[in-house]
FIKOLZA-941363 format. One record per residue: x, y, z of N, C-alpha, C in turn; residue in three letters. Coordinates in steps of 0.02 Angstrom, whole numbers, plus 50000, padded with zeros to 5 digits. Example, Ala and Ser with C-alpha at 12.3 -4.5 7.8 and 13.67 -1.06 7.14 Angstrom:
<rs>
506604971650390506154977550390506604983550390ALA506424988850354506844994750357506455000250394SER
</rs>
This chain:
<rs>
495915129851251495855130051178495205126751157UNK495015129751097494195126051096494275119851064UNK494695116951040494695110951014494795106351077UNK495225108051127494895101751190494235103351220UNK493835110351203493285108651219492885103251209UNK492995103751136492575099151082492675092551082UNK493205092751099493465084251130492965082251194UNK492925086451239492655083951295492025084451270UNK491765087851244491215087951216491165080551187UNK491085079851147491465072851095491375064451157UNK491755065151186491775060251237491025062351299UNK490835066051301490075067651364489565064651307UNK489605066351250489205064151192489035055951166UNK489635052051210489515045251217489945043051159UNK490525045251142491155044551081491725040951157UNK491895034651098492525031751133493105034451109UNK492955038351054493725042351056493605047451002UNK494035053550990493925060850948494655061450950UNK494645064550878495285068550846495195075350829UNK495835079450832495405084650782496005087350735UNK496185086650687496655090550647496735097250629UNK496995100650639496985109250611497535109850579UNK497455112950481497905111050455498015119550416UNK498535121450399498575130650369499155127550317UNK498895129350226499445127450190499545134650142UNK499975136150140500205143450085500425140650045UNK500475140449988500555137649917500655140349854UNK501185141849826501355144649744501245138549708UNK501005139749661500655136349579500735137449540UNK501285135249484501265139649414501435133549375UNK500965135049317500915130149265501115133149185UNK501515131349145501525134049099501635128749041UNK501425131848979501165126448926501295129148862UNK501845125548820501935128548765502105134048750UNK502555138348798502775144048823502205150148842UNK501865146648856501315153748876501395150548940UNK500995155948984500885155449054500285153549077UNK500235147249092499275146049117499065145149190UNK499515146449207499295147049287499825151249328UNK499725156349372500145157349411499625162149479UNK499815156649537499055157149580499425157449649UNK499395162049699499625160249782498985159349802UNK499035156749844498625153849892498665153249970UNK498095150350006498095150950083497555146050086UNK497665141150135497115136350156497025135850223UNK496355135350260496655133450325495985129550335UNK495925126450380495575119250403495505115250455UNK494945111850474495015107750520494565099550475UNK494695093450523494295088650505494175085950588UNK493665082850593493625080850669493395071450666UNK493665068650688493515061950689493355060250757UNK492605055150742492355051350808492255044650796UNK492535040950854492305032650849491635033150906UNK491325031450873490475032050909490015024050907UNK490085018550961489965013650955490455009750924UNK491075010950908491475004850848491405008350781UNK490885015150766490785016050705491155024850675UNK491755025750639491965031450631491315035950607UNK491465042450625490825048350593491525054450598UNK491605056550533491925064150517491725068450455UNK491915073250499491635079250455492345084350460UNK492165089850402492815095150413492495101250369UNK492965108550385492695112250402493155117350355UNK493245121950344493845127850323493675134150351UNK493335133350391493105138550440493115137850516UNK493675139650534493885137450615493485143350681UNK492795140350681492725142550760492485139450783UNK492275140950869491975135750909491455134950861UNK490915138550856490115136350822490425129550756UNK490915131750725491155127350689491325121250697UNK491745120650733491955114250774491485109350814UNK490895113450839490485110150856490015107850821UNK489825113550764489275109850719489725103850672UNK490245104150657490735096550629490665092750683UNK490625092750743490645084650787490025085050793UNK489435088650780488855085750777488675081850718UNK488975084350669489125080050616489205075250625UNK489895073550626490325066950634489875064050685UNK489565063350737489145059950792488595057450747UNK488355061150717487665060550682487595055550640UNK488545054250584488595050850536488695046450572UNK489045044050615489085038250652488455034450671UNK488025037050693487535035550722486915030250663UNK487185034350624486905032750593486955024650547UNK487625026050536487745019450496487945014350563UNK488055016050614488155010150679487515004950666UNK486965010150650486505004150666486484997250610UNK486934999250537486824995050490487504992450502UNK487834992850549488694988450540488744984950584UNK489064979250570489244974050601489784972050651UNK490244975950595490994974450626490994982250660UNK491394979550715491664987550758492064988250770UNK492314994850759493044996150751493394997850804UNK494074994850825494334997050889495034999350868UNK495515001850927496205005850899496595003450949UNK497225000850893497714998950936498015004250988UNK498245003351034498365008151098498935013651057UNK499105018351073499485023951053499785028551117UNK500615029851113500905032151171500745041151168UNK500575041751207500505049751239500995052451209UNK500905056551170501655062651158501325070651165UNK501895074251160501925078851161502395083851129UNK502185086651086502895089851030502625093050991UNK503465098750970503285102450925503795101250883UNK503885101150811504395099450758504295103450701UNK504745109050674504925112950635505365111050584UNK505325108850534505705108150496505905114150435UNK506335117050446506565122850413506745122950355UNK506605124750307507115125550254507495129850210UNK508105128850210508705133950197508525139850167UNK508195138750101507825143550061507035146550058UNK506715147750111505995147350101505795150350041UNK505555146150011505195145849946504605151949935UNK504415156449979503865160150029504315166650003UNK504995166250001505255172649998505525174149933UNK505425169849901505545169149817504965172349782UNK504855179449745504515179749704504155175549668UNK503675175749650503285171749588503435172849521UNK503675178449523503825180749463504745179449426UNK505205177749485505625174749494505545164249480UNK505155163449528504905155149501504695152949426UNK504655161149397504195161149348504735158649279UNK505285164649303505975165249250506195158249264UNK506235154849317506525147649291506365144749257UNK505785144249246505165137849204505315141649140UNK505275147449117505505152049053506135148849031UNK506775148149075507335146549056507285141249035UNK506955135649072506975129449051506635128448991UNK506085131048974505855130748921506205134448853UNK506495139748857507035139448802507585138048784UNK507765134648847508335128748826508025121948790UNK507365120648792507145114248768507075118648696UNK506725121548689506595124648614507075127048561UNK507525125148581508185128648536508225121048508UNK507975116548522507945110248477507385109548446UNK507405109548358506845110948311506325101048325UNK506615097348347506115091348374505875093948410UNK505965097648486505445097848548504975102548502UNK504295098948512503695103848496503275103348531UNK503105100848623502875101948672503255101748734UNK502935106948771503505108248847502815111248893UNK502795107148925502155107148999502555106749066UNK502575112949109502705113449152502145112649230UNK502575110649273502055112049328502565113949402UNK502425118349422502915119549465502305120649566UNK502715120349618502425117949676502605120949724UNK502235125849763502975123949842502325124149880UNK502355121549948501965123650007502345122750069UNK501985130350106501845128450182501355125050224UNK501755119850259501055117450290501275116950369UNK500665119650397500695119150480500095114850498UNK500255110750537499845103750544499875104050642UNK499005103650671499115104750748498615097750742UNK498695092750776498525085450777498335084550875UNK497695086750897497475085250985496925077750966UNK496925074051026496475068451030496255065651081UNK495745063451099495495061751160496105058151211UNK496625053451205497005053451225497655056151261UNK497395061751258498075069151256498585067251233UNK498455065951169499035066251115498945074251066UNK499695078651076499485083251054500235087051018UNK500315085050950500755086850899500735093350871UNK501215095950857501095102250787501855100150767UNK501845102550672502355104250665502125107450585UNK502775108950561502905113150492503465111750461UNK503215109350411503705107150339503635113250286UNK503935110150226503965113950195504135108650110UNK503925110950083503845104549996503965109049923UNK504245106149884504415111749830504385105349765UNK504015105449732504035100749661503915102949609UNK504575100749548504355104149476504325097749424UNK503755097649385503785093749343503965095549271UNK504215093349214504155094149140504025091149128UNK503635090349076503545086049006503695087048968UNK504015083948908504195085348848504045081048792UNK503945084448727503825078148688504185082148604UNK504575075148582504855074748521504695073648475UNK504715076648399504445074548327504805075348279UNK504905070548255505185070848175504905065248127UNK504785066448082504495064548027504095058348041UNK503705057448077502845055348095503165050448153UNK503965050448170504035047848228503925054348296UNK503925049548363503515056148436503775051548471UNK504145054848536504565053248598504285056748646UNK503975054148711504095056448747504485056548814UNK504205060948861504885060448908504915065848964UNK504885063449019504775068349095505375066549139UNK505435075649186505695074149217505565078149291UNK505565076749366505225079049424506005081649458UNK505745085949492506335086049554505975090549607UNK506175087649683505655088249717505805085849784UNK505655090649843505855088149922505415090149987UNK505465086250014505135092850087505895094450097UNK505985102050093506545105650075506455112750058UNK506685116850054506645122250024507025125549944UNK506915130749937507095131449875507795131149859UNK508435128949901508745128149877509185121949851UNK508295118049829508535109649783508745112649725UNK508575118349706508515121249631509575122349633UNK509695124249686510515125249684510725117849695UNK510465113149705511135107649721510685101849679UNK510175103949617509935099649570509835104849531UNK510155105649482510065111349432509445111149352UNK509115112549360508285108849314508855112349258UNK509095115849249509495117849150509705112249149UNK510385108749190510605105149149510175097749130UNK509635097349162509275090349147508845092249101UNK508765098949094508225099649042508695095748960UNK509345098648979509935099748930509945091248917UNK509705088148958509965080448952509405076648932UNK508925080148936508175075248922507905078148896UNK508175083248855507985086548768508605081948727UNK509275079148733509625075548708509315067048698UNK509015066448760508885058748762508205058348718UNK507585062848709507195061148696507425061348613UNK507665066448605507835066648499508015059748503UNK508685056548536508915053348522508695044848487UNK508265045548545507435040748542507205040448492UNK507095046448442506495045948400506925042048355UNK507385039548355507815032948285508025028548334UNK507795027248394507955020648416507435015048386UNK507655007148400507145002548367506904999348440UNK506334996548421505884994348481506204987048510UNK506214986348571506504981348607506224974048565UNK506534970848585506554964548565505884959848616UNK505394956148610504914949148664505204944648687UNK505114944148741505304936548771505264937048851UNK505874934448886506034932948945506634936348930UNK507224941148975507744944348988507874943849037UNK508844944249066508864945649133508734954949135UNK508574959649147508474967049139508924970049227UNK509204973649194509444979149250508914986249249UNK508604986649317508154991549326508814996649356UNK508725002349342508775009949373508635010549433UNK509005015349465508645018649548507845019449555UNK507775024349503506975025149480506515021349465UNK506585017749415506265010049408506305004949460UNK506945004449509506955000949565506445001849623UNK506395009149618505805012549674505225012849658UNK504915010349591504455012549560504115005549564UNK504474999349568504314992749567504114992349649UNK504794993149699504624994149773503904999549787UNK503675001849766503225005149785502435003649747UNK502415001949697501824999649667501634993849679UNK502444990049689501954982449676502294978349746UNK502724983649789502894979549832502404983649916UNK502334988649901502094996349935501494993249978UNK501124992549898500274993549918500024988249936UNK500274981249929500274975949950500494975850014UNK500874978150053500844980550118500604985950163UNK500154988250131499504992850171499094988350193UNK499014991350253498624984250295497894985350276UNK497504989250264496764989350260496514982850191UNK497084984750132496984979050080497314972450097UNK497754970950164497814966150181497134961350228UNK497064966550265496314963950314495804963350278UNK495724968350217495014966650162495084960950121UNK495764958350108495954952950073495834954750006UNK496294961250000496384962849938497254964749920UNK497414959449953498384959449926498574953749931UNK499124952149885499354946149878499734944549959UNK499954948649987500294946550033500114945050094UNK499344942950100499004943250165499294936550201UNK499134935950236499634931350292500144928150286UNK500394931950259501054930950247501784934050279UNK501614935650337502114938350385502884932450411UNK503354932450392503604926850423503974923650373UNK503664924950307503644920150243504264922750209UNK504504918450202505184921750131504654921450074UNK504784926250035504474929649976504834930249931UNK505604932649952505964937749895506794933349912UNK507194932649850507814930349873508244935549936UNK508624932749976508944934750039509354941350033UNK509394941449987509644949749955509424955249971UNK508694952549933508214959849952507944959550023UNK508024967250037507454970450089507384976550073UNK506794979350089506194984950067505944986450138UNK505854993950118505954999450182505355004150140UNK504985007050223504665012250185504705015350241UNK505185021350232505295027250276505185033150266UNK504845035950320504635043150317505155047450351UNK505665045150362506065046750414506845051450388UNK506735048050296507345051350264507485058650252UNK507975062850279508025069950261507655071850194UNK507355076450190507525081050127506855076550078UNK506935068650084506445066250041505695068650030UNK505515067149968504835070249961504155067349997UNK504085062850035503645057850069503865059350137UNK504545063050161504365062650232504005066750283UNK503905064650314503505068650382503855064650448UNK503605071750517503775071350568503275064250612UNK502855065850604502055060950641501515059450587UNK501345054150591500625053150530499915059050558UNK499625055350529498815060150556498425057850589UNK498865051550628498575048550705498985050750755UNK499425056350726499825057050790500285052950840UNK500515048850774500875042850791501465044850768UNK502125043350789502715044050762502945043250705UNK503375045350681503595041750596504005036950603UNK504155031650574504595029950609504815023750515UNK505335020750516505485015450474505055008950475UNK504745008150440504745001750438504894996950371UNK504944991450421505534987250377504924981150348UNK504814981850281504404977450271504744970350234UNK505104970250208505524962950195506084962750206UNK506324958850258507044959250291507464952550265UNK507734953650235508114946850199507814941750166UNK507344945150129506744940950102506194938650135UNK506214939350191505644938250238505094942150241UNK504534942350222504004947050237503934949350335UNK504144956250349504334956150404503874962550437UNK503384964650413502774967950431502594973350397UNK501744974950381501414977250352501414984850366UNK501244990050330501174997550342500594998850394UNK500375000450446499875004950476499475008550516UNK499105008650514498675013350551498485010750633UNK498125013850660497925011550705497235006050707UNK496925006250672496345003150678496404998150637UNK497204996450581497114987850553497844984850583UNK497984989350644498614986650709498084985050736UNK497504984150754497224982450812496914973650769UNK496744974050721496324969750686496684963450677UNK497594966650664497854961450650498414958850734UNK498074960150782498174958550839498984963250861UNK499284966750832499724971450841499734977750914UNK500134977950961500104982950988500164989750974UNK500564991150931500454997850926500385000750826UNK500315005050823500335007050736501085008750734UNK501245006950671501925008950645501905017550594UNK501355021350611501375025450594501155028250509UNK500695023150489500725023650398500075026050410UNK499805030350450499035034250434499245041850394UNK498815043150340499075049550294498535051250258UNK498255058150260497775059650226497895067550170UNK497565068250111497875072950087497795079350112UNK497465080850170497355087450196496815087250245UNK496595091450288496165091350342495365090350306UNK495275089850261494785089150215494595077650207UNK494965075750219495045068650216495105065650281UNK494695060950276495085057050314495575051850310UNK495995050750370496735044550355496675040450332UNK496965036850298497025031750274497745027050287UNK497855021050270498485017350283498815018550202UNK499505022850211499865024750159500635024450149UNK500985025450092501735024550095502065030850116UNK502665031350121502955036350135503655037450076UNK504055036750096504705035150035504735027750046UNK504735023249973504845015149977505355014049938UNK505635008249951506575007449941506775003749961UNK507094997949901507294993549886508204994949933UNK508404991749977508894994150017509634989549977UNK510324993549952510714992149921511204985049922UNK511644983449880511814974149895512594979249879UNK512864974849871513554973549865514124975249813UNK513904975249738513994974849682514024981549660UNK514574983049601514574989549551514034987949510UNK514204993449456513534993049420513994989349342UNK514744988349357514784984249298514834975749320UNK514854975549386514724968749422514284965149389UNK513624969749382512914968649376512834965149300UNK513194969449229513094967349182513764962149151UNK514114961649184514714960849161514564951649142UNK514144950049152514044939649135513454940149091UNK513194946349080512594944249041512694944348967UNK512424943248933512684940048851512144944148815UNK511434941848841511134947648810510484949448851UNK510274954048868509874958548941509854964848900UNK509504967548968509154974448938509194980249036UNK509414985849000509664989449053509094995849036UNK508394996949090507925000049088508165004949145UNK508145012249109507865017949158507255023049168UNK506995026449232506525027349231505905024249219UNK505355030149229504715027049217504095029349188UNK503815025949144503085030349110502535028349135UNK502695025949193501885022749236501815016849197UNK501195014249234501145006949219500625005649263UNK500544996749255499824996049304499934990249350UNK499664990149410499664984349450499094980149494UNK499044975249467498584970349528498824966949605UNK498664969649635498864967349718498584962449714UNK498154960549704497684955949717498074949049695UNK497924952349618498294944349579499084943949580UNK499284949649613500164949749602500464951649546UNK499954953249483500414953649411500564964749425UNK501164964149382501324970749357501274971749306UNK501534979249270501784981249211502124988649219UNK502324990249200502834994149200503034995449139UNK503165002849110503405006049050504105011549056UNK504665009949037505285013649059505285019149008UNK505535023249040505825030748996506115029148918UNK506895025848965507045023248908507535016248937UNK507855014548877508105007448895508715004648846UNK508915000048860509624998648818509624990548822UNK510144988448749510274981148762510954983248783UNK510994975548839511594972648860511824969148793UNK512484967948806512744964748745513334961848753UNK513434957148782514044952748801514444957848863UNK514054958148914514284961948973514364968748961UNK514184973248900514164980248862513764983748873UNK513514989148894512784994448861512974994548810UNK512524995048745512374996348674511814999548657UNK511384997348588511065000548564510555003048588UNK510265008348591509665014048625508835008548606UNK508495009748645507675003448645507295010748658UNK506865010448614506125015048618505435008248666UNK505125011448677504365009148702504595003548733UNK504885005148794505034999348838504534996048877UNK504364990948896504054989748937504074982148981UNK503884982249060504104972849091503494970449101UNK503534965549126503124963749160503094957449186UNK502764954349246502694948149278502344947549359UNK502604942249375502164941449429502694942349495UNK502394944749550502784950349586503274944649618UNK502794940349650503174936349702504034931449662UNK503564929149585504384928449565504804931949537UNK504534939149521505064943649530505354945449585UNK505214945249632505644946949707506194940149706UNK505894933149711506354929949689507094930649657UNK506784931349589507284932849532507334937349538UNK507754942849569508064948049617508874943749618UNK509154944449571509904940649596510664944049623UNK510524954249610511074955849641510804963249632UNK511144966549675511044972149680511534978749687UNK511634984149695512154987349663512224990949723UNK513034993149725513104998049818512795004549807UNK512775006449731512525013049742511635013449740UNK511415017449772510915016649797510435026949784UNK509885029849752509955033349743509115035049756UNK508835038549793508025042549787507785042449710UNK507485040349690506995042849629506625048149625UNK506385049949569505835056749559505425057949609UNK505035062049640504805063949667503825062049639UNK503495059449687502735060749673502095061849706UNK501705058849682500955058349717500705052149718UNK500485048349765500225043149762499555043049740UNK499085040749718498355042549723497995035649760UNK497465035049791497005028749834496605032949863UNK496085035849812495725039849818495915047849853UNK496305049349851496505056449895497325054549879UNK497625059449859498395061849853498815064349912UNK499425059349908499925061049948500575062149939UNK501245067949939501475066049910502175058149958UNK502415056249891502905050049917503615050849866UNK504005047349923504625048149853504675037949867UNK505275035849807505445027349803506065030549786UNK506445023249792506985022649747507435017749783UNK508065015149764508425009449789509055010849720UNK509375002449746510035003149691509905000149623UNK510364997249564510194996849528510034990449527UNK509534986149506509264981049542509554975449473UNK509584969249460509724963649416509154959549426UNK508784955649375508154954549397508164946749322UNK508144943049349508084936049293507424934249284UNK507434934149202507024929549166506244935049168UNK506454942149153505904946449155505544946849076UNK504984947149081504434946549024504654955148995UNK504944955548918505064962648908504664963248840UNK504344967148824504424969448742504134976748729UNK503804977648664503894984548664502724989148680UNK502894995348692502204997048715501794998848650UNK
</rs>
């Protein structure tokens, strides 16, 4: 095959080590906006990227045109770029050791999304949209709908040599509410490596049906109350906290650059004994999983706080080697053969406690019970969050009560993990997304319903 040519090529060339990715994605796209149709696009991608460590110094290039002349003029590339900046770098990069495999992994799904008309994908997003419009408040509805095939062949100077094929399907809405100079808004995702038949065992009518109810409902709620609260987070909001502010702080490259709060901090209780946080690529059906990263490393769990213990970092091969580690735990991920890897999440998740969910509110007097999420912002560095919920509710002498518009938390991570005081048996995936750190991946979060003391709340 000519890609172990190019390898050997690659290594005669004076390279301590070469990758080469070859990646083929088929893809439906349809976007629609305000009931018109603004996008509806198939597609076909196919690709290579080739990576060389040349002196300690990476050089890659990539290609969407697969032949030998190709392949070779990209590792002349990648040699060239190396070469180049070796002479101005200091530090040199080495790779933690990696076990030989060999495999192929198909992941099938029930419904290929491939055999579904477009024009069929098309009538759903139609339906959903005139089920939202039969309510004289909704006066915007933005759709975005997703599926791909992707076949991924991963060879490396090591004779490490992977393929496999998934399969991903994601729909987003937006919606937004108006009545008399008050505006709500309000989204909702559903979304798997899976095939099309999430649409049968998650039905987008009836949530459209439920989050055209919740958002009217909103536009006469009153804005939360300032202070300090104990707050009950959501599945969604639980995963949304585990992954922003507990996630990225365990990517090792911003740990070794000394850009996360959690740098040497392996060992350390962090978080009360309750919590532990998982970031697995490993879960069925979830939207973040995969078979092998894009080092051709296994997928595998890892367990980043085990009973409050900070109990190891996400990554790659080259910040397993830095931080004296034998092997990578598999968190290398790039958004397509066009990129190169990076150290990334997969699904992150807050792992379940003990407690119902009226356990949870049943002593509080007065708290606030937040679901979902409208994004928000976070510093690794300094540890602070923020976070904006869908929507939200007061507790009220162990009660849900009155409906909260423009929710929003915030504080500092490490004593929020702390103040973590109980957690709920049920335990549930959140929305489906994209990470961004310069290049998009997708990831799913989520955990149980979390209890959280003395959280900074008021309104956005």
């Amino acid at each position: 095959m000519d890609e172990y040519k190019i390898i050997e090529k690659a290594i005669d060339h004076g390279a301590e080590y070469c990758d080469i990715r070859i990646e083929e994605t088929m893809e439906t796209n349809i976007s629609r906006r305000n009931r018109e149709l603004y996008r509806a696009v198939l597609g076909a991608e196919k690709g290579f990227g080739i990576r060389v460590l040349y002196k300690g110094v990476w050089g890659f290039s990539s290609s969407n045109n697969i032949s030998y002349a190709n392949l070779k003029n990209a590792l002349d590339r990648a040699i060239n770029i190396a070469k180049a900046t070796s002479t101005r770098s200091k530090e040199k990069t080495e790779l933690a050791d990696a076990k030989i495999v060999k495999d192929k992994v198909i992941w099938k799904p029930k419904i290929n999304p491939l055999d579904i008309d477009i024009e069929e994908k098309n009538k759903m997003l139609v339906a959903i949209e005139k089920e939202m419009y039969k309510h004289d408040e909704i006066k915007s509805v933005d759709q975005s709908y997703v599926d791909e095939k992707t076949k991924l062949h991963f060879v490396n100077s090591e004779s490490i040599d992977i393929s496999y094929e998934l399969t991903r399907v994601f729909l987003q809405v937006n919606l937004i509410a108006r009545r008399e100079g008050n505006m709500n808004s309000m989204r909702f995702r559903i979304g798997g490596t899976c095939g099309y038949e999430i649409f049968n065992e998650t039905n987008p009518l009836e949530i459209a049906v439920e989050k055209c109810k919740k958002t009217i409902e909103m536009l006469d709620a009153k804005l939360p109350p300032s202070g300090r609260f104990t707050v009950i987070a959501d599945p969604e909001l639980t995963g949304v906290f585990a992954h922003e502010a507990i996630g990225h702080a365990c990517e090792a490259d911003l740990v070794v650059s000394g850009e996360s709060i959690l740098k040497d901090k392996i060992g350390e209780k962090i978080a009360n004994e309750i919590v532990s946080i998982v970031d697995d690529p490993t879960i069925k059906n979830a939207f973040g999983s995969i078979p092998y990263d894009d080092e051709g490393v296994k997928a595998r769990k890892k367990i980043l706080i085990k009973d409050g213990i900070l109990n190891e970092y996400i990554l790659n091969r080259e910040t397993a080697k830095k931080l004296d580690i034998d092997y990578s735990n598999g968190g290398a991920r790039a958004q397509s053969f066009a990129y190169r890897p990076l150290v990334r999440m997969s699904n992150t998740m807050i792992l379940p406690g003990e407690h119902s969910f009226e356990e949870l509110i049943e002593d509080i007097k007065l708290g606030i019970f937040a679901r979902g999420t409208k994004g928000g912002q976070v510093d690794v560095v300094k540890g602070n969050f923020q976070f904006n919920a869908q929507e939200a509710y007061m507790i009220e002498n162990g009660k849900v009560t009155r409906l909260l518009k423009n929710f929003s938390l915030s504080g500092e991570t490490l004593e929020t993990l702390k103040n973590i005081d109980a957690l709920s048996k049920e335990m549930q995936i959140g929305d489906p997304g994209f990470c961004g750190k310069g290049q998009l991946v997708p990831v799913g979060d989520g955990g149980p319903f979390t209890r959280i003391k003395n959280v900074i709340v008021g309104g956005m």
